[in-house]
C-alpha positions, 0 to 999 in steps of 0.5 A, spaced: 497 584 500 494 579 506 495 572 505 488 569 505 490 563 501 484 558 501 480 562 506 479 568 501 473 566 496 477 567 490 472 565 486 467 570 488 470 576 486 471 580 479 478 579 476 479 587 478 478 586 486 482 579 485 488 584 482 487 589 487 487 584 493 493 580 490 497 587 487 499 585 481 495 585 474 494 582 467 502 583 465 503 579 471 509 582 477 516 584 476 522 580 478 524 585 483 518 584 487 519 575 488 523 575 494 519 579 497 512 574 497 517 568 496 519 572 504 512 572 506 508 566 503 514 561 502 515 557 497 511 553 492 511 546 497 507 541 500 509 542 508 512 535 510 514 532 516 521 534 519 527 529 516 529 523 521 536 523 521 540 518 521 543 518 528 535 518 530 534 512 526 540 508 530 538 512 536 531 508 535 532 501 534 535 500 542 527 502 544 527 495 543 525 491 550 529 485 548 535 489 546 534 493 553 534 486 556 540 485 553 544 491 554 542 489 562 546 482 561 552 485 558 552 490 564 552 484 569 557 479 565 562 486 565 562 487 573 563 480 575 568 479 570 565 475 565 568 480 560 567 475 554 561 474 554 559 481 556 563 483 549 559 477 544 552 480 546 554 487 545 557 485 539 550 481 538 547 488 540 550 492 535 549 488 529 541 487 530 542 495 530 546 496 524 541 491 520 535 495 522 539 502 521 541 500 514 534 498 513 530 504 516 534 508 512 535 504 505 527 504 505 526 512 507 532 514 501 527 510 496 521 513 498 526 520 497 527 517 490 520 516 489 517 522 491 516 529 485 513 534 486 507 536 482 510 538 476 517 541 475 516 548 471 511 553 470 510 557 464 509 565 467 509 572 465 514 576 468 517 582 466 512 582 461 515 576 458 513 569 458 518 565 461 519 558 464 521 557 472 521 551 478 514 552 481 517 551 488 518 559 486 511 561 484 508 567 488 501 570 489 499 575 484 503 571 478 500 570 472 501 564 469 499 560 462 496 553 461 494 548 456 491 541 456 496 536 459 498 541 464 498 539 471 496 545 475 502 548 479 499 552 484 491 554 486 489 559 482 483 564 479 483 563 471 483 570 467 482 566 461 479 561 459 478 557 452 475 551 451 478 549 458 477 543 462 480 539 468 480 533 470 480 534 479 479 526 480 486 527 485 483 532 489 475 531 488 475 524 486 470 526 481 473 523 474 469 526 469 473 532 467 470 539 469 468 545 465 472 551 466 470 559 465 471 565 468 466 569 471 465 570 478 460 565 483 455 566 488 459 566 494 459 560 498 460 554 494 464 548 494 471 546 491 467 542 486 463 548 483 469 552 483 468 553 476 472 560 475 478 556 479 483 552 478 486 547 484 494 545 484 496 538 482 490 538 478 490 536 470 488 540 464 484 536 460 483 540 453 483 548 452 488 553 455 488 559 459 490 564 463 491 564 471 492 569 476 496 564 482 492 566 489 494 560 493 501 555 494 504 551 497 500 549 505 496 555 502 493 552 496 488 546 496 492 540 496 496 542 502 490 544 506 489 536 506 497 535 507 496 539 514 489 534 516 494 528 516 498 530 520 495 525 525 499 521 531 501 515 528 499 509 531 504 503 532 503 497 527 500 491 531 507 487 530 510 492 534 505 492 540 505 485 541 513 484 540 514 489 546 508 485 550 512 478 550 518 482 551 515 485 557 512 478 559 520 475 558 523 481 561 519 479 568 520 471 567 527 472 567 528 477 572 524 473 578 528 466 576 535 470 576 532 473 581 531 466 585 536 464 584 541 469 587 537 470 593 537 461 594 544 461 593 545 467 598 541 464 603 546 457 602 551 460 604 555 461 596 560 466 593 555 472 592 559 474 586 559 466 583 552 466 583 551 473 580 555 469 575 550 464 575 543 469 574 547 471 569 547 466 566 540 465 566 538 472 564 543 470 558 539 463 557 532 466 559 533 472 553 532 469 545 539 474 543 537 472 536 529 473 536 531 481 534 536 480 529 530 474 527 524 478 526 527 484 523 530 479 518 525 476 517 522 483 515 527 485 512 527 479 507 520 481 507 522 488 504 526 485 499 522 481 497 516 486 496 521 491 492 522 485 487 513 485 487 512 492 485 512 495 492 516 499 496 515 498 504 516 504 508 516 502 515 519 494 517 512 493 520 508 494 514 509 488 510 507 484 517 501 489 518 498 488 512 498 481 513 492 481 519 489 486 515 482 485 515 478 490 511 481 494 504 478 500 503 480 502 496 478 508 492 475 507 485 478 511 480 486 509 478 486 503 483 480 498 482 479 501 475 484 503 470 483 511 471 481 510 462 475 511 460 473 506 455 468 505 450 464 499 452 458 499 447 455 502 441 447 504 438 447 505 432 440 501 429 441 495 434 446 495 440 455 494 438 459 490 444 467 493 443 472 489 446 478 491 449 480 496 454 485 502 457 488 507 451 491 500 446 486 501 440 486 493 440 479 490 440 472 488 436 467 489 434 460 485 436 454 485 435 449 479 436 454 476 439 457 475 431 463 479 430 462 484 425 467 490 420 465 497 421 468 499 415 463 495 412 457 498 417 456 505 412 453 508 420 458 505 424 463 508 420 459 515 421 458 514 428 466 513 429 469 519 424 464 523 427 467 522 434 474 522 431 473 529 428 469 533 434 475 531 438 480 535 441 484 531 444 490 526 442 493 519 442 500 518 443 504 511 442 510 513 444 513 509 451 505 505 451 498 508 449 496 514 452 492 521 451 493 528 451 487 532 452 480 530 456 479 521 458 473 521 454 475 524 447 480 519 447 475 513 448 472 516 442 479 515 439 482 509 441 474 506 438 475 509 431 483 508 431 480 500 433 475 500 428 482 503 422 477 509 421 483 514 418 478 520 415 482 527 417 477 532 414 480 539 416 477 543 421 474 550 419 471 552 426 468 549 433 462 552 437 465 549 443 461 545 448 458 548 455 453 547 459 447 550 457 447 547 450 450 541 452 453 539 446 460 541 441 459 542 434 466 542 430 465 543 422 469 540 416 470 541 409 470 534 407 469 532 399 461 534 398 462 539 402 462 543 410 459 538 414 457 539 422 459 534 426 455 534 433 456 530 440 453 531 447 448 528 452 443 525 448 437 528 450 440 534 447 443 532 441 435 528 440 432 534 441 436 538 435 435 532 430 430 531 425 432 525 421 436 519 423 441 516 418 440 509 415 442 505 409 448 510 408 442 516 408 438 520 412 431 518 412 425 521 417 426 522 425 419 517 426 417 517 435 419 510 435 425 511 433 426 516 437 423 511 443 428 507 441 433 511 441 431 513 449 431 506 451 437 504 449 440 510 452 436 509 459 440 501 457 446 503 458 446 509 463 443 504 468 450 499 466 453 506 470 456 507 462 457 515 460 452 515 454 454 521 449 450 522 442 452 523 436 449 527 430 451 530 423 448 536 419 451 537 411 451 543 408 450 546 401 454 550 397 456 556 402 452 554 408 450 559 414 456 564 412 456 564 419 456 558 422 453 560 429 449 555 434 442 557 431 445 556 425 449 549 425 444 546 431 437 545 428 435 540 423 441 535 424 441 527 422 441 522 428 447 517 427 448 513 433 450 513 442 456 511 445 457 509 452 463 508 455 466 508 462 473 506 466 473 500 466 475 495 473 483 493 472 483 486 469 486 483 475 482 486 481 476 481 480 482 476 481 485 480 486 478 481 491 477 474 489 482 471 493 482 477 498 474 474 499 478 467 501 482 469 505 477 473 510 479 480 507 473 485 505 474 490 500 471 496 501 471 502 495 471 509 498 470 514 492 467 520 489 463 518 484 454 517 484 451 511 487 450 509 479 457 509 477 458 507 483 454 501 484 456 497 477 462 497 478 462 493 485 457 488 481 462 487 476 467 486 481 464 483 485 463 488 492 456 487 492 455 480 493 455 481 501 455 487 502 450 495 501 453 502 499 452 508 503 452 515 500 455 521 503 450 525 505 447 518 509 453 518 513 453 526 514 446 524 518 449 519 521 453 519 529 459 515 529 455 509 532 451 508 527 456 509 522 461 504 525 454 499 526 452 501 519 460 500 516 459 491 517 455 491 511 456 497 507 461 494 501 461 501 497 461 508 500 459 512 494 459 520 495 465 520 499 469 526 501 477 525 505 473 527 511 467 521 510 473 517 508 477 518 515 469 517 519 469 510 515 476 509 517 474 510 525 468 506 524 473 499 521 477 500 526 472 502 532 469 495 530 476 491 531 478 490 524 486 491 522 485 496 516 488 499 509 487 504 505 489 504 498 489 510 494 493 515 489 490 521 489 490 528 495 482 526 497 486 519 500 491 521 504 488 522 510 485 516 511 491 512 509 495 517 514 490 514 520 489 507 518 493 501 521 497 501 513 496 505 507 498 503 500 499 509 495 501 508 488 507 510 485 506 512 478 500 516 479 499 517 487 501 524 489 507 527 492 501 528 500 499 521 498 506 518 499 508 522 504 502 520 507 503 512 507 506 505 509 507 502 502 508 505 495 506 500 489 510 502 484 506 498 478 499 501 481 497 495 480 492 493 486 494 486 485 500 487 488 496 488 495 493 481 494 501 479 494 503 484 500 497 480 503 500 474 503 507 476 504 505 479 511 502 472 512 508 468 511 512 473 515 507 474 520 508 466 521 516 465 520 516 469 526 511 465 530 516 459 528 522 462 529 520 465 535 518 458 538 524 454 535 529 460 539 523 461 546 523 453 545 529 451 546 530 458 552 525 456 556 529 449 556 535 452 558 532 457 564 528 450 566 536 446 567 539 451 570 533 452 575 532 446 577 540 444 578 541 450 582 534 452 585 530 445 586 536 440 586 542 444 589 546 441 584 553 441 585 556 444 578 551 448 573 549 444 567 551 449 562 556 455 562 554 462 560 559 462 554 555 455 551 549 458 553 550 463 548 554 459 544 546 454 543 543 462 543 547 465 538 550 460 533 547 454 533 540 457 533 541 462 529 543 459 523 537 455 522 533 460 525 535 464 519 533 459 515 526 459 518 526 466 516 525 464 508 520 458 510 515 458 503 508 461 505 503 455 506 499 453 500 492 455 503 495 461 506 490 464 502 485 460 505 484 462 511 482 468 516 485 473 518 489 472 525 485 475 530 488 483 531 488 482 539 492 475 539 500 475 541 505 472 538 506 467 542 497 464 542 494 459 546 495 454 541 502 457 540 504 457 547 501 450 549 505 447 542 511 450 545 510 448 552 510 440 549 517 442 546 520 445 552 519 440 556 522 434 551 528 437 552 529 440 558 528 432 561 532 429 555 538 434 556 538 434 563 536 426 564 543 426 560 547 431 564 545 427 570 546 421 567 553 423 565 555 426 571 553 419 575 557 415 571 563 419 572 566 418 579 572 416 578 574 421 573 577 428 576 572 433 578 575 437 572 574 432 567 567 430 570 565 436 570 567 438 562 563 430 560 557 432 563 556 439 561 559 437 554 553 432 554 548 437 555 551 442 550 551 438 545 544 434 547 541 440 547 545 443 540 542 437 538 535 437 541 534 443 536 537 441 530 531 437 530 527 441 533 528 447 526 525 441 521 519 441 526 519 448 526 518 448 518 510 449 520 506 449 526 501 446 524 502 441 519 507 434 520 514 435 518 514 429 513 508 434 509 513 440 508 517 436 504 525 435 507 528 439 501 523 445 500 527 449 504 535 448 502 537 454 506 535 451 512 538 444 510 545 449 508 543 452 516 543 445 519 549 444 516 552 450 518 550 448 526 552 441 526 560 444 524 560 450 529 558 445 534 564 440 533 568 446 533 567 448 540 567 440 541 573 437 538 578 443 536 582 445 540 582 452 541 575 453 541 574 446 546 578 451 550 574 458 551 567 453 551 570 449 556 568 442 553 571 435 552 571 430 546 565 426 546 565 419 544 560 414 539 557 410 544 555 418 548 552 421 540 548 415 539 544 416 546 544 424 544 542 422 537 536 417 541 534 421 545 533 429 542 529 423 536 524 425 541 522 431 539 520 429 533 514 424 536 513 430 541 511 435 535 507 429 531 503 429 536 502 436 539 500 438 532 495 432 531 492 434 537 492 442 536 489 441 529 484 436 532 483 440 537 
């Protein structure tokens, strides 16, 4: 037996050369041949990347530049013995590691608790028995028994088949169900025309049947598409540029600390003491806190997300989502509910229902007055008839939903909304196929066998001879007839599925045999349905809102241009944009297709490879793109875009594995939440970082200018209070930052610029204004109070002086963090108790900085003096300024 998985061309083989090449037969395998082909072929499972290990996770949050940065000024306090400054960043150090740890890690065992497998049992001939066994341990050659509501649990060739349909949505993205049989095929067809097979992870949607497996695991069809998206991951756009300002940090700080040595050197000072004082710059020139604030801030992020239905695998998603410039969508599940749902009925004039989804709630309409169907003798016909020649089931149990295939259920859930309750026991069925186009189910009802008939209308019309009206049949007249095909034409250009319905009465013992030829002549035309699966109530609000915020929605599906086309008119996708069929983009080069993909709003015909191609294109294009999707035709695309969404409830295992964020509800406004998420973080960490680089800048620009440009007898600030500024009295509103509420028109306006740093033009140009309000306030006052202290021991003048200018600048950003509440906005706009956890962060500043002033022991290790009323009211005046500063930085980049 070879392992031919998907290349062997199953469905082209009679079921004999299918046994032979397979080795086993209609009674199935023996037990003790199973560990031999589980030996060859493996178990039954997707193949899935290697595990991270814990320790690998750890390992990798010290990839960070700024954390390496760190590592280095720790190295340097240790060999010139500034050992408790080496112990507090590497105390620093280690917990911004053990926080992104426990993140990465708590995000990946929620991925693990969220993922299943396909299904969990197969029921399977053994032994000669029929027994139930995990699917992970079916095997080639097993034969194995399936019914509707089954998932497939391994691709296989049907022995079997009656009455069998599939719905293959997840893996073709067609979602009307397909019609099954077991005769061989010609030989090269595609996967949607395999009609004697059956692929993993697909449903059955009515009959039942038997199959001999021929492929599982990375064998079977669905894990030929886990393999494609095993494609290099790309680094999300936050993490790039992180490590751009990083690198950019890095090199300023070298060359400062690294003038300062050598200017020291040549003046003849200590090397060690000026070691000492690069050191100190290094420490100042590096924002500690910034790490530990931007994995913060995406952390708060997560749990935030994980509060709205999803669940981030990866810190950057939620940021990366936020700049995303095009949503690529798939149709089925996503944007509509994944329900068919009757939406109109033709019995003498048109009926508009109401309502969608599974819940039998909703009305009756017709010329726009709400009308009873079980008033209307040929509505309440047309229903019963849907009703009985119907093989599916509606259950309640846990919410509505259907066992069988999604159309018959919309035939039920109409007549359970129109109360009709007729149950006439079945006597035979000539089941549906496709050359006659329609199923006929007969019933004994209390005048006798009737017929009841649905199927496409121009076949049932064919078959019909006489029309029911006024409660009877009368004559089939050619208007009617014309009628009856304009309102068909009607609905099918409203992309509905129309299906007719048709009766026929029997008297006495009728055909005896109820054949086709018999059953099928001469029937009475009642009325058409027309039905699709409606869009989810919330999407034309959700691409409503995205339109607003600068992002496109793009919806990439399986189904025809029709369907496809009125259903982006009903959410409005085609407002300002094309649709572009699959065999259109096959023509096209890669250059045409990303010129063509500007425009085109709906890709219709699409198959995983297309969906890759367009995602390219985007990206090709400049556009930060995401794919949402639940079903294995989407993963590719989601693995190869900057961010892919998956559902949760009924996203597929390849499908999850395969993202950046699951959305546990399957509800795509959900997506318009991340968006705006992703934006407030992605601002939060502008703030943040301009509120800690502001005040890092202003500590390298004194220490310059005292030690290099004025050869200052004593350094403005000690090392230890450097850090102390850094990591106490600036984290903690920095940290309130984190949780600044999102703008009230952030979902107004554009998306940023994919290519832009961190730290924009605008950004930097506000920064800049900020940094030198305090470094001339804070040094114009440490100067100040080194002059007026001459009489004082050099000890004394010393520890004044540098107090001044530890609590100036401690005071300076105090400040600074309520201007920081909005970059662009005034700060008497944000509202001063809009952000209490920045009030309490404030707060908390302000008694760590008496602290290190007034007790003691902690004065002691900081090396500070107790400050005076007359020495806080010049500081409280001074470091005031940046508030005037910012005023008018921010008028003038607003206006600008």
């Amino acid at each position: 037996m070879n392992n031919r998985g998907i290349s062997e061309k199953w469905y082209a083989s009679d079921l004999e050369t299918v046994f032979q090449h397979l080795q086993s037969g209609r009674f199935g395998l023996k037990s003790g041949e199973i560990n031999n082909r589980l030996s060859k072929f493996g178990y039954n499972e997707l193949p899935e990347k290697k595990k991270i290990s814990p320790i690998a996770i750890f390992l990798s949050q010290f990839k960070n530049y700024l954390v390496l940065i760190l590592i280095g000024a720790a190295v340097i306090s240790a060999f010139t013995g500034e050992t408790t400054n080496a112990y507090v960043i590497i105390f620093i150090i280690v917990f911004i590691s053990v926080l992104g740890f426990f993140q990465e890690y708590r995000a990946e065992r929620a991925m693990e608790a969220l993922k299943k497998m396909v299904a969990f049992e197969a029921r399977v001939l053994r032994d000669g028995t029929v027994k139930k066994i995990p699917i992970r341990e079916l095997v080639p050659g097993d034969i194995i028994y399936i019914e509707a509501g089954d998932r497939i649990p391994a691709d296989a060739r049907l022995v079997e088949a009656v009455n069998l349909e599939t719905v293959e949505s997840s893996l073709t993205g067609e979602s009307h169900p397909v019609s099954k049989s077991t005769e061989a095929l010609n030989y090269d067809m595609p996967v949607a025309e395999q009609k004697n097979m059956v692929f993993m992870g697909t449903v059955i949607a009515r009959g039942n049947g038997i199959a001999v497996v021929t492929g599982t695991g990375r064998n079977a069809q669905i894990g030929s598409i886990a393999q494609m998206i095993q494609i290099k991951e790309e680094e999300p756009p936050l993490k790039i540029r992180f490590a751009k300002l990083a690198t950019q940090l890095a090199k300023i700080v070298l060359l400062a600390s690294l003038a300062i040595l050598i200017t020291g050197i040549m003046r003849g000072q200590d090397i060690f003491g000026m070691l000492v004082i690069a050191s100190a710059l290094a420490v100042a020139g590096i924002p500690e806190a910034l790490p530990f604030i931007v994995t913060a801030t995406l952390a708060l992020g997560t749990q935030r997300m994980a509060k709205r239905h999803a669940i981030i695998r990866k810190l950057p998603a939620v940021e990366t989502l936020g700049c995303a410039t095009v949503i690529c969508s798939d149709k089925t599940g996503t944007i509509t509910r994944g329900e068919m749902t009757v939406q109109k009925i033709f019995t003498d004039a048109t009926i508009d229902v109401t309502g969608t989804g599974y819940a039998p709630e909703g009305e009756f309409h017709r010329n726009g007055g709400k009308i009873e169907p079980l008033l209307d003798a040929r509505l309440s016909e047309l229903l019963t008839i849907g009703m009985l020649c119907n093989n599916s089931f509606l259950e309640s149990g846990g919410g509505w939903r259907i066992i069988g295939d999604p159309t018959e259920g919309a035939l039920l859930v109409v007549a359970k909304k129109a109360n009709i309750s007729e149950h006439y026991p079945r006597v035979t069925e000539l089941p549906f196929d496709s050359e006659r186009r329609l199923m006929s189910t007969l019933h004994k009802t209390p005048h006798g066998i009737a017929a009841f008939i649905k199927g496409a209308p121009e076949a049932v019309l064919g078959l019909c001879t006489n029309i029911y009206e006024g409660g009877s049949a009368r004559l089939l007249k050619d208007d009617d007839r014309e009628r009856i095909m304009e309102a068909n034409k009607s609905m099918a250009q409203e992309a509905l599925r129309v299906l007719a319905f048709a009766e026929k009465r029997f008297e006495g013992a009728g055909c005896g045999k109820y054949t086709s030829s018999c059953v099928e002549q001469d029937l009475v035309f009642v009325g058409l349905v027309g039905m699709m699966d409606p869009p989810r109530e919330e999407v034309i609000g959700a691409i409503a809102t995205c339109k607003s915020a600068g992002v496109k929605t793009v919806m990439i599906t399986g189904d025809n241009k029709l369907t496809a086309t009125a259903v982006g008119k009903t959410i409005g996708l085609l407002d300002d944009g094309d649709v572009l069929e699959g065999n259109e983009i096959e023509k096209m080069s890669d250059e045409e297709l990303s010129r063509a993909a500007g425009s085109v709003s709906i890709y219709a015909r699409a198959s995983p490879a297309h969906k890759l191609r367009i995602v390219d294109a985007l990206k090709r294009n400049g556009h930060i793109v995401a794919m949402t999707g639940d079903g294995v035709n989407d993963a590719p695309a989601l693995k190869k875009a900057d961010i892919g969404v998956a559902m949760g409830i009924t996203g597929t295992d390849v499908a999850r594995e395969a993202s950046d964020m699951v959305i546990t509800d399957d509800n795509f406004a959900t997506i318009v939440h991340a968006i705006e998420e992703g934006r407030r973080i992605y601002s939060n960490i502008q703030k943040g970082a301009c509120y800690l680089l502001s005040s890092n800048f202003a500590e390298v620009a004194i220490l310059f200018t005292a030690v290099v440009i004025l050869d200052f007898p004593i350094v403005p600030l000690l090392a230890l209070q450097i850090l102390f500024v850094n990591l106490v009295t600036d984290e903690f509103p920095a940290l309130g930052l984190t949780v600044e509420p999102a703008a009230k028109d952030v979902m107004k306006m554009p998306p940023r610029d994919p290519k832009e740093n961190i730290l924009s033009k605008r950004i930097v140009l506000y920064t800049v204004g900020i940094t030198s309000t305090i470094f001339v306030g804070t040094f114009a006052l440490f100067a100040w109070s080194w002059n007026i202290t001459l009489d004082l021991p050099l000890a004394e003048r010393t520890a004044f002086a540098q107090t001044t200018a530890f609590a100036t600048l401690i005071t300076f950003e105090l400040f600074n963090a309520l201007n920081s509440r909005s970059l662009e906005h005034s700060i008497f706009r944000t509202g001063l108790f809009t952000n209490k956890r920045l009030l309490l962060a404030l707060s908390g500043s302000i008694i760590a900085m008496m602290l290190a002033i007034y007790w003691q022991p902690v004065a002691a290790v900081f090396k500070t003096a107790p400050l005076g009323l007359e020495a806080w009211i010049r500081i409280l005046l001074v470091s005031s300024t940046v508030v005037l500063t910012a005023e008018i930085m921010k008028k003038f980049i607003r206006f600008k």
